[in-house]
N, C-alpha and C positions, 0 to 999 in steps of 0.2 A: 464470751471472749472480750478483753478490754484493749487500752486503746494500744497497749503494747502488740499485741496480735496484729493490729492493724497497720501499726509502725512497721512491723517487719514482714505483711503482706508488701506492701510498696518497697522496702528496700527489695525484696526476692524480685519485683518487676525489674526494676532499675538495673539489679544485677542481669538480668535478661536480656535487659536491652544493650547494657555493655559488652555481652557476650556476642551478640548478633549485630553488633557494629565493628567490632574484630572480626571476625569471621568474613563480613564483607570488606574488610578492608586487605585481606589475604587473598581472598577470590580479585579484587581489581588489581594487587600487587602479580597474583602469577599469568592474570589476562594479559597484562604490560611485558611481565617477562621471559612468557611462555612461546615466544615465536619468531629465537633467534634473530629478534631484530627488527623484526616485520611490526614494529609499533609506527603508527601514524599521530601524533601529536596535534589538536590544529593548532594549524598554522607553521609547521615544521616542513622545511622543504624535502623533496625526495628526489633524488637524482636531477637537479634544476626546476620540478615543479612546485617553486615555491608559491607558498597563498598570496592572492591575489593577481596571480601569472595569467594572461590571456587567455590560457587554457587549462586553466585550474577545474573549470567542469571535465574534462576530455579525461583528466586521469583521479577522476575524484574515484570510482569502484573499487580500488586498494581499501579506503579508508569502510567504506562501506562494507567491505568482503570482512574487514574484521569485526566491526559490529556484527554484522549477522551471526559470525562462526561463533560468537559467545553466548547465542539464544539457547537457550534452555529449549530441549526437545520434549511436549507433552508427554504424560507416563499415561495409555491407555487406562481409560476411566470407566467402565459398563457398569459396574457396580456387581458384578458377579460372582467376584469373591467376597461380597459382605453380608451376611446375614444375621447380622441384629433385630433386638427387638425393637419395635418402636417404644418412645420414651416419651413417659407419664409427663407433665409438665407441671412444677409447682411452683408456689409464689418462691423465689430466691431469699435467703437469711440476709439478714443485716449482714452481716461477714462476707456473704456473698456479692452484694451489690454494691460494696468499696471495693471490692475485688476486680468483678468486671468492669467496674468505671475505668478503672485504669488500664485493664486489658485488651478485655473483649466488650467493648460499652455497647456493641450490636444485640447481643445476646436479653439485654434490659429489656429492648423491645419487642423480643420472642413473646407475646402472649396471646394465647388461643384464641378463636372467636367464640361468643356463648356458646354450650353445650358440640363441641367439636371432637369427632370421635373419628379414629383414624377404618374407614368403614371399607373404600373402595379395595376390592383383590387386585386391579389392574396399576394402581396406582402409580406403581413403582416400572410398569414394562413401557415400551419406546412407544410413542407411539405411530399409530398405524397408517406412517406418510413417509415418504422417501423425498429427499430434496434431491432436486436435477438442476443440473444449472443451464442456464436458457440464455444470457448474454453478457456477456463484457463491456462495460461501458470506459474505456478509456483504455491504450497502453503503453509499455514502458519508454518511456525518453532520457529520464537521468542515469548519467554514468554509462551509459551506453551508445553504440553505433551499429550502423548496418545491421538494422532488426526488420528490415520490412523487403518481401518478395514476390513478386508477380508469380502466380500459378498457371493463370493463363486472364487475358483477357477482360474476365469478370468478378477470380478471386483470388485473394493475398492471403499470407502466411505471415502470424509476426508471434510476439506473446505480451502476455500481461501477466504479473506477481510470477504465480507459478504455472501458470495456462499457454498451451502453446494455441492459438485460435485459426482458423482458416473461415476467414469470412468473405462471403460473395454479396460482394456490395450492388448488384443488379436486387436482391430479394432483402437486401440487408439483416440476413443469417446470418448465423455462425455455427461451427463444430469444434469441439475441442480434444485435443490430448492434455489425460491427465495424469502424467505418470512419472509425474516429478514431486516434491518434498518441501521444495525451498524456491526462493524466485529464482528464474532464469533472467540469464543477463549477456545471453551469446547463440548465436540459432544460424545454421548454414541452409544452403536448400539446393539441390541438385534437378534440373529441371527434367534431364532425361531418364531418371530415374524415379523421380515422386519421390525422395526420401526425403526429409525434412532431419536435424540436427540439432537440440536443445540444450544446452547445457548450465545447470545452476550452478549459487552461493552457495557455502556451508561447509562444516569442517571439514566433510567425507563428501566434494561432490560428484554428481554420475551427469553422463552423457547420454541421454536418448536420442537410437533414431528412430525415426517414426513414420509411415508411413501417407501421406498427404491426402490421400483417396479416401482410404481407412480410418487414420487414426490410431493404427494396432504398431507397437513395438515392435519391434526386430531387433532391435539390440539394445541391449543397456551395459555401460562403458566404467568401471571406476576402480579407486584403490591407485591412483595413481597419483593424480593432485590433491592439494588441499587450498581451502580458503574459498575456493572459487573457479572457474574456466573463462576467462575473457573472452576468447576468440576460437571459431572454428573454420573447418573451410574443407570443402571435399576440391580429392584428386580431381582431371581432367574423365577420367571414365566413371568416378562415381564410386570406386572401391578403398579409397582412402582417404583417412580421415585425418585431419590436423588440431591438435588443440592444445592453449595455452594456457599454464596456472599459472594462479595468483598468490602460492608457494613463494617461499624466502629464494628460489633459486631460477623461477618464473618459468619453473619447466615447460617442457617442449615434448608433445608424443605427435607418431603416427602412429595410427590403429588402421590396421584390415578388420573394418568393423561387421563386416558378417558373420565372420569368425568368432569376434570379441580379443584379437590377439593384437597385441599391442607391437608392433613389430621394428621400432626404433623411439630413444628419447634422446632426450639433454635439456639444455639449460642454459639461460643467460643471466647476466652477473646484474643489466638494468632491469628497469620495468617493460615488460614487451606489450603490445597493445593488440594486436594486428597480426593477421597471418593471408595470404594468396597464393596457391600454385601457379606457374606460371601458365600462360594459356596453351592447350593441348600437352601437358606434362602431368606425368603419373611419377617423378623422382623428385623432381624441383620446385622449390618453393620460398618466398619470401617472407620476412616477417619485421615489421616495427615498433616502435616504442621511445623513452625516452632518451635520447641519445643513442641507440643502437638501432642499424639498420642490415640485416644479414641475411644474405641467401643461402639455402641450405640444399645440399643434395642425399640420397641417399645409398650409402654405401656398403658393401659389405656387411649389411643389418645394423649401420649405426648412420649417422648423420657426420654428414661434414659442414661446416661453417667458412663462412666466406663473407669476411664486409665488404658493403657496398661501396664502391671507390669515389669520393665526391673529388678529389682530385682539388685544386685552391680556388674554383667557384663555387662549392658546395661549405655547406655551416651545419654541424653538426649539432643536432638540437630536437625538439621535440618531433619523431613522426607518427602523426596520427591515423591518415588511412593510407589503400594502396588500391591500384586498378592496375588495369593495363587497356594498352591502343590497339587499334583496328592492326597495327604493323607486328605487334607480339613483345612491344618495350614497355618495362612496368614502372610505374605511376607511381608516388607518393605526394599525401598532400602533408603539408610542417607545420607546424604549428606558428609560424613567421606571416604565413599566407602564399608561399609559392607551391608550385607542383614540379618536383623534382623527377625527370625523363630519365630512367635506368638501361641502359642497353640490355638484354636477358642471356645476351651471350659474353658481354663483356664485362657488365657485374659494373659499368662506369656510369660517373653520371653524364650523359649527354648535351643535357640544354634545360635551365629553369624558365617556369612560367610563372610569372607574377599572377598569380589570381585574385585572392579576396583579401581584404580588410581586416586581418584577424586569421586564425587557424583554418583550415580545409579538413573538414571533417568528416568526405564522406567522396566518393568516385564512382563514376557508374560507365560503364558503353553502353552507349545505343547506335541506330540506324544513320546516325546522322553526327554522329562525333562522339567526343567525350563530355561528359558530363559533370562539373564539380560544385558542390555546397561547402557554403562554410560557416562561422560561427556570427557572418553579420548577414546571415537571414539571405541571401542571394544565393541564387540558380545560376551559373553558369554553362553555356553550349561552345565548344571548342571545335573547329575543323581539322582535320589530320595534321594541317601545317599548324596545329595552337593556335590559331588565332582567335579569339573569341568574337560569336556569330550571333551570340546573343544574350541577355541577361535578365531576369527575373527576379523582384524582392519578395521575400513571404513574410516580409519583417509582421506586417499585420499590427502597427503600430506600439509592436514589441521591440523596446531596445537591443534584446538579448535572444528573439527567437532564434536560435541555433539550427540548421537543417544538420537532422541527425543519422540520416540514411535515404540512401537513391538508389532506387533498382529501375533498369529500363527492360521493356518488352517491345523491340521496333524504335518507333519512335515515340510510343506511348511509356511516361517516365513514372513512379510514382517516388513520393515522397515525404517521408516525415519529420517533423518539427517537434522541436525542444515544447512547443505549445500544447503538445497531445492532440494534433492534429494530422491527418494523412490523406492528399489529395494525389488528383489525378493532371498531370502536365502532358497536354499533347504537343509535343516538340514543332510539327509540321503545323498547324491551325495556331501556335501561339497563345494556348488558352490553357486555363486551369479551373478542376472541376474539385472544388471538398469532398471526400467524402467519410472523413471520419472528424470529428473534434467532440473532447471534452475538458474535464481543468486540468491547466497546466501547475497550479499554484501560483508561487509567487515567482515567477524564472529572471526576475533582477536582483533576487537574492542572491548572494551566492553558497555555491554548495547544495543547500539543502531547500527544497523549495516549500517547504512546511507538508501539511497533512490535512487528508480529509477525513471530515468528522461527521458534518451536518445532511443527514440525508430523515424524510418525512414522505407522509403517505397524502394524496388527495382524498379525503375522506368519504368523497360521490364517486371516484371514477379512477380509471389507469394511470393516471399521472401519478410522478414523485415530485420533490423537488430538490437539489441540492445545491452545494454552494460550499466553498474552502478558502485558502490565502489566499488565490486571484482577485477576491472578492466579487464573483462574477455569480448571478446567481442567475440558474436554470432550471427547468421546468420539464420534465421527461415524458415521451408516452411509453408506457412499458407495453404496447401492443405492435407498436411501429420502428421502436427504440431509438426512434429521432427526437429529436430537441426542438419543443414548440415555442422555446421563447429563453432566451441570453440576455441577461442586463447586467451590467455593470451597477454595484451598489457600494462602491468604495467611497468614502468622504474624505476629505483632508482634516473636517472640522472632527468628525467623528464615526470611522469607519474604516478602513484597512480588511483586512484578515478578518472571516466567520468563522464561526465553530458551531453555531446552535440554528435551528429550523423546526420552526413547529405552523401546524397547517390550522385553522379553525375549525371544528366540527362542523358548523354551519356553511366553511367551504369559504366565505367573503376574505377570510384576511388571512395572511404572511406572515408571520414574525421570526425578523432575524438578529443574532446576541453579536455582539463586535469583539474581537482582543480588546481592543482598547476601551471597552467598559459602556460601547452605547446599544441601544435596541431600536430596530426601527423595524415600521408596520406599513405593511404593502398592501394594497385592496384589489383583490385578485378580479374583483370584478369590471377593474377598469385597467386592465391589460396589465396589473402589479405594478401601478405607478406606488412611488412613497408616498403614505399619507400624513406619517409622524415620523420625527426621528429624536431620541431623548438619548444625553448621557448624563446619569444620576451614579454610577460609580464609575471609578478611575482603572479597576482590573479587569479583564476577562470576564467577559460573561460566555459561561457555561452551556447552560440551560435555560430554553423559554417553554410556556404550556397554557397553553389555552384552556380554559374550564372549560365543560362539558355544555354551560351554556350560550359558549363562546362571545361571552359578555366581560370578561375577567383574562388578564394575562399575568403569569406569575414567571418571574425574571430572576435565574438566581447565577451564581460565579464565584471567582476569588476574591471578595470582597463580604462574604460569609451569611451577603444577608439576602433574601428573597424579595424585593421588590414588586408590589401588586399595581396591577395599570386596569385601569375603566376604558376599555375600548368605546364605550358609545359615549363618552364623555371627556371628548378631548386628549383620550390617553392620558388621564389626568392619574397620578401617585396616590392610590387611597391607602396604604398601606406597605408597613418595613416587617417585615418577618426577622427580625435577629436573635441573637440565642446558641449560632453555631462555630463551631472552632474553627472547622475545616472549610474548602471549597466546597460549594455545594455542587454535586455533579449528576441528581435529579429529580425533578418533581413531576409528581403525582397529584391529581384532584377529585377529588370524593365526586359519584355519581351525582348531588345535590350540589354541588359548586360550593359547599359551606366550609370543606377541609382542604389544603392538601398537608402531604407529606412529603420531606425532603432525604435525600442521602446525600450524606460530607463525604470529606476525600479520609475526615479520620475516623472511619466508619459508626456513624452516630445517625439512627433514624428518629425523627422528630416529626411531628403534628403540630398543626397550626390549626384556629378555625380564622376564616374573612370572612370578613374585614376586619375582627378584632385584633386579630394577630398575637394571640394566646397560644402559648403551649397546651397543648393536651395530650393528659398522660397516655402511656401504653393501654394500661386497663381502661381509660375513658372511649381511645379510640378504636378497641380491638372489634368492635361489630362498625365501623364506619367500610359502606361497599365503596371501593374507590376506581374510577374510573378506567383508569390503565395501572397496570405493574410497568414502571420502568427503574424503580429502585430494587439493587441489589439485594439489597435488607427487607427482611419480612417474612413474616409468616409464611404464609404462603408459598416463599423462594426458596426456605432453606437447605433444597436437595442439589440446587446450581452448581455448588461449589467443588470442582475435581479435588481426589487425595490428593493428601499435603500442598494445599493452597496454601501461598504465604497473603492470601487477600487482594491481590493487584491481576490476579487471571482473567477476573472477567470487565469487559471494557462498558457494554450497555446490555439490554435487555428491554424484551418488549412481549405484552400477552396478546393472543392475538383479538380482534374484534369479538367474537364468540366468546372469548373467554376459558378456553378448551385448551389452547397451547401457548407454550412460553420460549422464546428464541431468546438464545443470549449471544454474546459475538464475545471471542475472548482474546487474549494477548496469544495466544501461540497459534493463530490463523485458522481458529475453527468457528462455528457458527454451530449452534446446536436448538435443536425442538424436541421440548419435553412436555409430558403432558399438563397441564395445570389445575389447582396446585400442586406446585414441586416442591414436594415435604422428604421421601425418602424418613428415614425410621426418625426423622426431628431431631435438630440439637440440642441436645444434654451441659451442662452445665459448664462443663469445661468447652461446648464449641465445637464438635466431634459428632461428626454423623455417622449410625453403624450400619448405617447398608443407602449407598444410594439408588436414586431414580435411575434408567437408562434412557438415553435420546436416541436421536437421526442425528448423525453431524455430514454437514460438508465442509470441505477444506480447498483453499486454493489461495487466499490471500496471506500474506507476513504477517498480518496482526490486524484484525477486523477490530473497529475501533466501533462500530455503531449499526444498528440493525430494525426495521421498520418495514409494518403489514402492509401490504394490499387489502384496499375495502371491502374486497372478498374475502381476506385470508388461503388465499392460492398461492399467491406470490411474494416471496420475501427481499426487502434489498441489505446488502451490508456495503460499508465504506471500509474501504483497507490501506486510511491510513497516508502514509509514507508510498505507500504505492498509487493514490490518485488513484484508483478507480472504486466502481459501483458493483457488484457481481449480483446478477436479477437470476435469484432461485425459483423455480418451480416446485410447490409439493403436488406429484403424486401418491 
């Protein structure tokens, strides 16, 4: 073939690429106008919540309920219906390898190890471990309220991602309901009943109720909203249910949910946020939002409507939660900061209460008055007559900690924070006891508080460690599932927001990557004070990895190049690894510390030897044994990949210490373990696997961004992301 063949190999790419940039630009054109309206722009305002409004978090979940409803749902992947042969591997033509440079440049680096023969029969079946999930390590605070509830005494109800959790903070367990799809972002709970009420995101969402003892279903609710369920709320007896979509019309049902019969709807014109039956009512019910505040009854099998009368002391404006008093009058807190006093028979407003500094996000009763939080971090204790008896900061040296939800039991209160934390307030003693925190992110952001990435195994023992936007870095026992140790590693000179963590084999040192382009080394041996901190690039550092003879640290990110550091020499630069197009987003190190290997973000696997900092070909390096699999690309991997990936599915991967199994974590909230090596019948020339491996998957987070062994290989953690938390799997 000449060099014309090769000319119009490349134009046929280019035309490909033109074709698949059309394409996406139709899929983001009918995203925008496929939902009657319901487009969130940022920074566009919606009914008066314009960006940067005081309570711009409080109705941020509209914007979020779209994002999600456009997630691509996985296409079951077992590999059952593929029955290929496995596929001979030969050196690629010249024709071929101008071909894939431009295509498939991964596939260059397919090459066997000496005499490799696909021998094992089991190869290809799951293998023989079942993941459990054993705890939760943080849960939901953004875009959300009134997510947490006293069961009694010693154990609360709340959820994380997709996990509904009943954890008993006396033994600090937990149980889970797992019988959702998508994250929940709205949960009721009925104490005389044990029923607990969940309800997610996503285009088609369902409502679970569920049983608190148990954890076993009783019902599951849908086909009625879409987008999302903001808010729930059981009748006075426990037999009805209320709940709010995030629909272009912000629908409104009651369901007699033992039945599954939905038994009255409607709909308001704003954003509703909020829903309470009135106390001891099985007809009546309130609900809020922005600009609309409206009581509703039940008639006739339909709903009647009725606004709340503010009458010319009352301002119509954001209402965010609702309660009611010891007397039977219902409560809302504004977005202003006052608590507006509803009469329940008169539908008027009675008398405002100035309370907080910012929005009132959250209302509780208890034994000793009313209760209200709001977005500057303060507890307030109200007496019958309002007057406030007492007050409380959880600010915790947070500008922005938000109290996101209050449930009291007596006068024992509990409480959670925009920080991802939920303590204990004993109203009568005047004390407050933690007993839940993990990362918040970055919560003086606004809107979105970034994501966690960075989670790492202690290489001797139980510990993990992790670390996100907060820049706060912790130190886990996965035996206790308490927190041995909180620092703060943010710089101004050079530090902010982590994404990377890697542990030293030897166990002595810490190394953490910065957004803003610095690395710095912690020595675990003296309680993880800092002992270095260097920035030698200006982007994002991705990934850090210690050699195997934890003498060597290799630094790579958006700045393309891999940066080598002498840890027993000052953390002194002995070496630039450069060469690559893409971000680099992993490295690997040969068992003798002489190689590693990287993957780019434009899927390009490369070998280096160090200190030289030489390329070494595929064929040079194809028998080099490397330490860990944490690149996508490789021999060894190529059965990871679910049908019709467009390449972006899997987020990380990790082999376990034995070397026997391979975990990957991918964009559609799965985590999966395969046996290793994960070959499946090997890619063919085009990129096409015809028969894959089957795994174990668990599912419960939005999009597992990152996945790491226990020194046993018992225990697996993934980060999920946008969701802040940790999910600590068990393999039986």
């Amino acid at each position: 073939m000449g060099a014309g063949s090769s000319a119009q190999s490349v134009q046929e790419h280019l035309d490909k690429q033109e074709a698949c940039i059309k394409k996406l630009q139709e899929v983001l054109k009918s995203q925008k106008s496929g939902g009657g309206g319901f487009v969130f722009e940022e920074g566009d305002p919606e009914d008066g919540a314009s960006a940067g409004s005081d309570y711009e978090d409080e109705t941020e979940v509209p914007r979020l309920a779209m994002r999600m409803a456009a997630k691509q749902t996985p296409v079951a992947d077992d590999g059952t219906d593929e029955q290929g042969e496995d596929f001979v591997w030969r050196e690629p033509t010249e024709e071929e390898r101008q071909d894939l440079s431009l295509s498939k440049p991964w596939l260059l680096s397919m090459v066997p190890p000496t005499d490799w023969k696909f021998s094992d029969p089991d190869r290809d079946l799951a293998p023989p471990v079942n993941l459990k999930l054993q705890y939760v390590y943080g849960y939901r605070t953004r875009c959300v309220r009134n997510t947490l509830f006293w069961v009694d005494d010693k154990r609360a109800v709340y959820f994380a991602a997709s996990i509904g959790i009943v954890h008993d903070f006396s033994t600090n367990t937990q149980s889970f309901f797992q019988g959702h799809t998508d994250d929940i972002i709205a949960i009721a709970y009925h104490p005389a009943t044990k029923m607990v009420a969940t309800a997610q995101l996503g285009k088609a969402p369902v409502i679970c109720v569920w049983d608190v003892e148990t954890k076993v279903e009783k019902a599951k609710l849908g086909g009625f909203h879409k987008r999302g369920v903001v808010s729930l709320s059981f009748s006075a007896d426990g037999s009805l249910l209320t709940s709010i979509g995030l629909d272009d019309t912000y629908s409104i049902a009651v369901y007699a949910w033992e039945s599954g019969q939905k038994t009255s709807s409607d709909g308001c014109s704003k954003l509703t946020l909020d829903s309470m039956w009135l106390p001891q009512s099985n007809s009546c019910f309130l609900t809020s939002g922005v600009k609309c505040l409206f009581f509703w009854e039940m008639k006739d099998g339909g709903l009647v409507k009725t606004s709340a009368n503010l009458g010319k002391k009352g301002r119509n404006q954001a209402f965010l939660s609702i309660g009611h008093s010891n007397d039977g009058e219902m409560l809302v807190g504004t977005a202003g900061g006052e608590i507006y006093v509803l009469g329940s028979q008169s539908k008027q407003l009675a008398s405002i209460i100035y309370a907080h500094n910012g929005p009132v996000t959250s209302l509780a009763l208890t034994s000793m008055g009313v209760v209200s939080g709001g977005q500057d971090g303060y507890v307030c204790l109200w007496d019958d007559a309002f007057v406030k008896t007492w007050c409380l900061s959880l600010a915790d040296g947070c500008a922005r900690n938000s109290v996101r939800s209050l449930h009291a039991s007596g006068d024992k209160l509990l409480v959670g924070c925009v920080n991802a934390s939920i303590s204990k307030i004993d109203l009568k003693a005047k004390t407050k006891e933690p007993l839940v925190a993990f990362h918040s992110g970055d919560i003086n952001a606004k809107q979105r508080y970034g994501e966690l990435w960075a989670v790492c195994e202690d290489p001797s023992g139980p510990r993990f460690a992790t670390v996100c936007d907060d820049a706060v870095l912790k130190i886990w026992n996965s035996d206790t599932h308490n927190c041995e140790c909180s620092i703060g590693i943010g710089s101004e000179r050079a530090g902010g927001p982590a994404r990377s963590l890697s542990w030293s084999p030897d166990g002595n040192y810490l190394a953490a990557g910065f957004l803003q382009g610095s690395v710095a080394l912690f020595n675990v041996t003296d309680g993880f004070s800092e002992q270095y901190r260097v920035r030698n690039r200006k982007r994002r550092v991705q990934t850090t990895k210690f050699s195997p003879c934890s003498k060597l640290l290799a630094v790579g990110g958006a700045d393309n190049v891999v940066d080598i550091y002498c840890v027993d020499d000052g953390f002194k630069r002995i070496a630039e690894c450069k060469g690559n197009t893409g971000v680099i987003l992993s490295i690997d190190w040969s068992s003798d510390s002489k190689y590693i290997q990287t993957s780019s973000q434009d899927y390009v696997l490369t070998c280096y030897s160090v200190p030289e900092a030489e390329v070494v070909s595929p064929e040079a390096s194809k028998d080099v044994v490397w330490a860990t699999q944490t690149s996508f690309m490789g021999w060894s991997v190529q059965g990871i990949w679910p049908k019709d990936s467009d390449g972006s599915d899997i987020n990380s991967l990790a082999k376990s210490h034995n070397g026997s199994l391979l975990a990957t974590a991918d964009e559609h909230g799965q985590v999966k373990v395969f046996r290793h090596p994960c070959i499946g019948s090997g890619l063919d020339m085009k990129g096409e696997l015809k028969r894959r491996p089957k795994s174990t998957t668990g599912t419960g987070q939005s999009s597992v961004t990152n996945v790491a062994w226990h020194c046993k290989d018992n225990v697996l953690w993934t980060s999920g992301g946008e969701d802040l938390t940790v999910f600590q799997w068990g393999l039986e």
